[in-house]
C-alpha positions in Angstrom: 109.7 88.2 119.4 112.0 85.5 118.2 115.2 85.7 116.0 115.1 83.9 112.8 118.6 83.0 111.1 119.2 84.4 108.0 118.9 81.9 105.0 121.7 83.6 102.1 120.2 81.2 100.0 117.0 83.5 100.0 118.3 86.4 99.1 119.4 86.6 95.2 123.2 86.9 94.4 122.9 90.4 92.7 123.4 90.4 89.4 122.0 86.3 89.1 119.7 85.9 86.7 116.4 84.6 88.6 112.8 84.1 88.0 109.7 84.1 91.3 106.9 82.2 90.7 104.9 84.3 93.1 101.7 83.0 95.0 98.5 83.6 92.2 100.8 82.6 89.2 102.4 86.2 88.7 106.3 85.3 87.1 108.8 87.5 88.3 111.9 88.3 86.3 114.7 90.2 87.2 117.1 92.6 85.0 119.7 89.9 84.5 117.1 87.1 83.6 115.1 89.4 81.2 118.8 90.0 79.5 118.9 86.5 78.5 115.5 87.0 76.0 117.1 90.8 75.3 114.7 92.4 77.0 112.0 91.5 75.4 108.4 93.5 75.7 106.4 90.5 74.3 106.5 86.8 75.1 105.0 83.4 74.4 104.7 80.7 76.8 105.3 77.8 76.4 105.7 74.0 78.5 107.9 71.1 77.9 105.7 68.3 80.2 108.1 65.8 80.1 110.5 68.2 81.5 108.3 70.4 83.8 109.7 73.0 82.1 108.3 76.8 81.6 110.0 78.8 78.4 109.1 82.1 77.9 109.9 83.2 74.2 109.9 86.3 72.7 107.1 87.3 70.2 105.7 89.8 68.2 102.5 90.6 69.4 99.4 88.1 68.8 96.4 86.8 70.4 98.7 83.9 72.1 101.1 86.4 73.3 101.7 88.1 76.8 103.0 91.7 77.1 105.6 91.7 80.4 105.3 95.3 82.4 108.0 97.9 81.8 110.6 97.0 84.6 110.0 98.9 87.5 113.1 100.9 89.1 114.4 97.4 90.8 114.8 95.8 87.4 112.3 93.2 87.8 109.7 93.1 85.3 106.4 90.8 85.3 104.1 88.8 83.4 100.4 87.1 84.8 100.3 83.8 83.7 97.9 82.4 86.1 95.8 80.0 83.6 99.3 78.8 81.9 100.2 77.7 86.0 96.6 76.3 86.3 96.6 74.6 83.1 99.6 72.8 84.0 99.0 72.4 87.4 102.0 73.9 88.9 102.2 75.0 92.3 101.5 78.4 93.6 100.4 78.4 97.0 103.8 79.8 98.2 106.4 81.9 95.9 109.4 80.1 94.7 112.7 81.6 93.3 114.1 79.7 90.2 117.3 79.7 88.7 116.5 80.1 84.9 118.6 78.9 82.3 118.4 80.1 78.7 117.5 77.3 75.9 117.4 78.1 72.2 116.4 81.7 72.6 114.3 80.8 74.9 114.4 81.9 79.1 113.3 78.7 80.9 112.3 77.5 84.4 112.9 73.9 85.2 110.1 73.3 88.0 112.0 69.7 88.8 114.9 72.1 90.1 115.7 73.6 93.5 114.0 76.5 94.2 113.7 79.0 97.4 110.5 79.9 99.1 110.3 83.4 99.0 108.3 85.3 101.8 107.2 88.8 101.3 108.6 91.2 103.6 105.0 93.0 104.6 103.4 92.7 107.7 99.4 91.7 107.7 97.6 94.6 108.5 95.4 94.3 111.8 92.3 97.0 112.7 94.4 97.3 116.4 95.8 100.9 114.9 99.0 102.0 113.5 101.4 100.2 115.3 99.6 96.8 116.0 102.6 93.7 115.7 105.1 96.2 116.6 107.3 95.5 120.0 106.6 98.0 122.7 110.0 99.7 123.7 108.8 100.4 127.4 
């Protein structure tokens, strides 16, 4: 087993507001991110193309609405929007951390901006039993 170094930059600063574009199109938002729509339960989405920018605006409910989940005990609450990501053709074959900004009411994503690749922290299950991948300690 190698050592890796540790990248700071992938780890949030807590209490930044970011946003993960993870793999599939699922958005990620944490506490301090959500706090800049006021928490809100319902959003719409919408896409600036000359910008390649991603708002998320909150709504009352509608049949062009998205509910986000309750925030789980982390803060970070979530919202599918797979087809808006394939409609626009933006990226999600790896996850990517975004700095958001907040425009008009509005939380936004600038996809022209740096981002960090985010990697989950499971291991891929293999059918060699319970402790398969893991370093022998004799």
């Amino acid at each position: 087993m190698a050592f890796e170094v540790f990248d700071k930059r992938s780890a949030p600063m807590k209490g930044a507001p970011s946003v993960t574009v993870q793999r599939k199109g699922i958005v990620s938002i944490n506490a301090p991110a959500h706090k800049l729509i006021d928490g809100a339960r319902v959003v719409e989405l919408l896409f600036d193309p000359g910008r390649r920018v991603m708002a998320l605006r909150p709504a009352e409910p509608s049949t062009r609405t998205y509910e986000l989940r309750a925030p789980s005990k982390s803060g970070q609450t979530l919202v599918s929007a797979t087809a808006f990501m394939q409609a626009y053709d933006i990226d999600t074959s790896v996850s990517r951390r975004y700095e958001p900004f907040e425009e008009d009411g509005m939380l936004c994503i600038d996809f022209n901006s740096d981002f960090t690749e985010v990697r989950g922290n499971r291991r891929p299950k293999t059918n060699e039993g319970d402790d398969a991948g893991q370093p022998s300690l004799t």
